[in-house]
C-alpha positions in Angstrom: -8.3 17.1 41.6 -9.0 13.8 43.2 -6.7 10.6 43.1 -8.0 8.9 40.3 -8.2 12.0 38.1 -4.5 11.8 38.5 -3.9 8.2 38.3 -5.2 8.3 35.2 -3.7 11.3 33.9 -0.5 9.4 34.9 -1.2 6.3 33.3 -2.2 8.3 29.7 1.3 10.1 29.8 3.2 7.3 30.9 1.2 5.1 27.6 2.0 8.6 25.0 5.5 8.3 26.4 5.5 4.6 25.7 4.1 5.7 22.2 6.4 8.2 21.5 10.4 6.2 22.6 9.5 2.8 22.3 6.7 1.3 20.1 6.8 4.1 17.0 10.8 3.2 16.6 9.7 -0.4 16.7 7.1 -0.1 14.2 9.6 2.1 11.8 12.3 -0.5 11.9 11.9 -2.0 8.1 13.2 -5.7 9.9 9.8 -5.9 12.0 8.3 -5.8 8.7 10.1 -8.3 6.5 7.4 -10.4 5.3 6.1 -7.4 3.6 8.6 -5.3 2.2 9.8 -8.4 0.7 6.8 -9.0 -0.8 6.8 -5.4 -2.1 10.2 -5.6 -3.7 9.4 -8.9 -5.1 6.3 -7.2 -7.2 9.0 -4.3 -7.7 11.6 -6.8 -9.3 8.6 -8.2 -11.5 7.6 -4.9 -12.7 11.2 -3.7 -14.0 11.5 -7.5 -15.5 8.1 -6.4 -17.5 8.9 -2.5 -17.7 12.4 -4.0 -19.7 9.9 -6.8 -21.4 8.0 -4.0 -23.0 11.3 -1.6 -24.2 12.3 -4.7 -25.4 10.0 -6.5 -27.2 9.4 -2.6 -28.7 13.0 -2.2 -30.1 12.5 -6.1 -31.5 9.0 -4.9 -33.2 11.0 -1.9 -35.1 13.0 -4.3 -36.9 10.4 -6.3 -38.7 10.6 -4.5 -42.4 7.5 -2.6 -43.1 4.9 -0.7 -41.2 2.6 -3.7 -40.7 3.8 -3.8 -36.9 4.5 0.0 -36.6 0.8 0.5 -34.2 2.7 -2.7 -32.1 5.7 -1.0 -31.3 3.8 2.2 -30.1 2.1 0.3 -28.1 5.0 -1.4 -26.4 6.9 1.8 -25.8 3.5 2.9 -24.3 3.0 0.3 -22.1 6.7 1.1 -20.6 5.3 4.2 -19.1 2.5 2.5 -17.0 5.2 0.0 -15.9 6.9 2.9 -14.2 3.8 4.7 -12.8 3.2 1.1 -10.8 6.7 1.3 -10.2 6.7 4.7 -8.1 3.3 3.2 -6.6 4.9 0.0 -5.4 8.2 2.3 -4.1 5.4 4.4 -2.1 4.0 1.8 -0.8 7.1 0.1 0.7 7.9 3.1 2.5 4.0 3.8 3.7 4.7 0.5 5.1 7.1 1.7 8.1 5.8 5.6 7.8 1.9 4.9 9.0 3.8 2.9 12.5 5.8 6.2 12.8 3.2 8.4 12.2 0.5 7.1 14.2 2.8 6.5 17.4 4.5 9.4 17.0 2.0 12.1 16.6 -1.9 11.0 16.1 -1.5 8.5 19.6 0.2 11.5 21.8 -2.6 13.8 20.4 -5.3 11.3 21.2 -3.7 11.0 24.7 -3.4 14.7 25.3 -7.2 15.7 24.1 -8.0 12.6 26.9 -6.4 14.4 29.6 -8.1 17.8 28.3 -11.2 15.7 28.8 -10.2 14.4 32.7 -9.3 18.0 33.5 -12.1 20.0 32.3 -14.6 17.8 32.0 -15.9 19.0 28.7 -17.4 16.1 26.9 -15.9 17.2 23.1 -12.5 17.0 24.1 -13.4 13.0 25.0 -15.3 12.2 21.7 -12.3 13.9 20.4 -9.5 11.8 22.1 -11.6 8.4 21.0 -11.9 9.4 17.3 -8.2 10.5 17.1 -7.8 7.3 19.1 -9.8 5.3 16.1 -8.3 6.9 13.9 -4.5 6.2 14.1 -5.1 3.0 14.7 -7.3 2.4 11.5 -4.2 4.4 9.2 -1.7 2.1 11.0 -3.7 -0.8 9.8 -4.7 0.4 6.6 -1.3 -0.4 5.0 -0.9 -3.8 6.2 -4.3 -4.8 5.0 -3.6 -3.4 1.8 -0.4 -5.3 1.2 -2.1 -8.6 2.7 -5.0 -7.8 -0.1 -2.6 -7.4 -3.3 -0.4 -10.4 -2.2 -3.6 -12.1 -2.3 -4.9 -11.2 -5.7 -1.1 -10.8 -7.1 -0.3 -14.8 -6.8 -3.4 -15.4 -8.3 -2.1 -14.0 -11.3 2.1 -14.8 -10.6 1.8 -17.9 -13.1 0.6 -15.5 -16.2 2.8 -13.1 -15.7 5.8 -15.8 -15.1 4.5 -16.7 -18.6 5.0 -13.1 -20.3 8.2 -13.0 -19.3 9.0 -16.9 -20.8 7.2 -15.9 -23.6 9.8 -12.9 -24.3 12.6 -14.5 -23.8 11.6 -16.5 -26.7 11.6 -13.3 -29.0 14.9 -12.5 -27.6 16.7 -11.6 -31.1 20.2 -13.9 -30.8 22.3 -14.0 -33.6 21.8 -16.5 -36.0 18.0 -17.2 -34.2 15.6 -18.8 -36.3 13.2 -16.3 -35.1 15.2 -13.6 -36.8 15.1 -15.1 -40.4 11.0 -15.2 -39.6 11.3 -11.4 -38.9 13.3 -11.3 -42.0 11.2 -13.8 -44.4 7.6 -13.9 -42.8 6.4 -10.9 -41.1 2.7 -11.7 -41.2 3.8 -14.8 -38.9 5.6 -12.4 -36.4 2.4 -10.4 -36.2 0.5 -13.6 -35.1 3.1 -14.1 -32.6 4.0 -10.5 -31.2 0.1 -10.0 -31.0 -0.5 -12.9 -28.9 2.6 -11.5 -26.9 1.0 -8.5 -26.9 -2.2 -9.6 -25.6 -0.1 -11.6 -22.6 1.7 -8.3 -21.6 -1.3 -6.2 -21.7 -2.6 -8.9 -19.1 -0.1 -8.7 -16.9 0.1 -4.7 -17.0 -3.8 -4.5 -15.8 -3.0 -7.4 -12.8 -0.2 -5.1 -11.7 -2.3 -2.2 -11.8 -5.3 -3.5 -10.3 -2.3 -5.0 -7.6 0.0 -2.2 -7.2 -2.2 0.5 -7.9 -6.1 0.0 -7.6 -6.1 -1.6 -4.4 -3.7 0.8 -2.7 -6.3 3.6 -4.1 -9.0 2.0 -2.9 -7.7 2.0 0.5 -6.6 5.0 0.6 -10.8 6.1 -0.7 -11.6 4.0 2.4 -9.6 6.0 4.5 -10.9 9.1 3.6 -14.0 7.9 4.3 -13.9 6.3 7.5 -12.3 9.8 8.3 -14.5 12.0 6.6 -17.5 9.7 8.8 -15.9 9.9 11.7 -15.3 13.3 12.0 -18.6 14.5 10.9 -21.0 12.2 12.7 -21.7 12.1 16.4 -19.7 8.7 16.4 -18.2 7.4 19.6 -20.0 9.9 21.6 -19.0 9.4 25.3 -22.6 10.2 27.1 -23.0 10.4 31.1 -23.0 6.9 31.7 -19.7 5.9 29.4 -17.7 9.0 31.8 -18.7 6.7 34.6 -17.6 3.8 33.7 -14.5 4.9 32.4 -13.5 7.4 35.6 -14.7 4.2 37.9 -11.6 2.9 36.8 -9.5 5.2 38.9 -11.5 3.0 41.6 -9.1 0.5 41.0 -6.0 2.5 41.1 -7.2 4.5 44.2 -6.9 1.3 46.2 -3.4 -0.2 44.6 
């Protein structure tokens, strides 16, 4: 084996060691991703303010006399459910958020490294096209969860003032003793249907922003993914021919003369 064969087999164990004990502990450390998790629990906080809104607001529908807002109430209680599916999306998403750093430093890099030095030892050309797509690969799932969050920050302050709204409008339907909005209840219950439909309405709004926010976006990602994955694999992508060998192995030029 000549000398820079073995420089660069060096210099790929020496980066999957690098890898392995000092950036993948970096990137799983949840304070070198602040901005982020704290933008995840604020949409988390929102969505138990909107999952106790709906409970709520349900509980405050049963007491209007009559059945005239019965379907309401049903579909209050119903909407509590969805607010704790994009609850368990937005918790999964907080701790993707340090995993994909862990994963892809930890494992998918060290494999890429390993199928590269298969490549410089034997010289057989699949173990290289193997090493770059790994390579392409863990970087794209380390990536993919950033760029999700980034996206749903995005598209979620779009909507922030609407759903500030929801929330202001239901705390004016809060039930308080001796509330004026009781006696209506009580006297007027066609009014209160006016008023918990337009309520409704503003909930159901805010319940497909978090979805589309919390939950589509996320998905989608995840589709692209798969994908880019599925592509990669499949496809004679990042092919390394005669030429590319040569360029790369001409850089243990440079370390044969250091």
């Amino acid at each position: 084996m000549d000398l820079k064969k073995i420089t660069l087999i060096v210099l790929v164990i020496l980066l999957m060691v690098i890898s392995v004990t000092k950036v993948s502990p970096w990137t799983e450390d949840p304070e070198n991703h602040r901005h982020s998790i704290e933008q995840t629990e604020d949409k988390i906080s929102v969505v138990m303010e909107l999952a106790a809104v709906s409970a709520g607001a349900s509980a405050l529908v049963s007491l209007i006399p009559g059945d005239a807002c019965t379907p309401i109430a049903e579909q209050l209680a119903e909407f509590t459910k969805y607010f704790l599916l994009i609850l368990s999306a937005l918790y999964l998403e907080k701790y993707l958020i340090c995993l994909s750093g862990f994963v892809t430093f930890t494992f998918i890099i060290p494999i890429a490294g390993a199928f590269f030095i298969a490549w410089l030892i034997s010289k057989k050309e699949s173990f290289g096209t193997i090493a770059a797509k790994v390579l392409l690969f863990g970087i794209v799932v380390y990536l993919i969860v950033p760029a999700s969050v980034m996206i749903t920050d995005g598209v979620y302050k779009t909507q922030a003032e609407s759903i500030e709204h929801t929330l202001d409008e239901y705390n004016e339907l809060d039930l308080k003793e001796g509330s004026t909005l009781r006696e209506k209840l009580t006297n007027a219950a066609s009014s209160a249907v006016e008023k918990l439909s337009v309520f409704l309405r503003d909930l159901l709004e805010s319940l497909a922003v978090m979805v589309v926010t919390a939950c589509l976006i996320p998905l989608l990602a995840f589709v692209i993914l798969v994908w880019f994955t599925k592509t990669l694999f499949t496809n004679n992508v990042l092919k390394l021919d005669a030429d590319s060998a040569k360029k790369l192995l001409s850089f243990g030029k440079v370390g044969g003369k250091l």
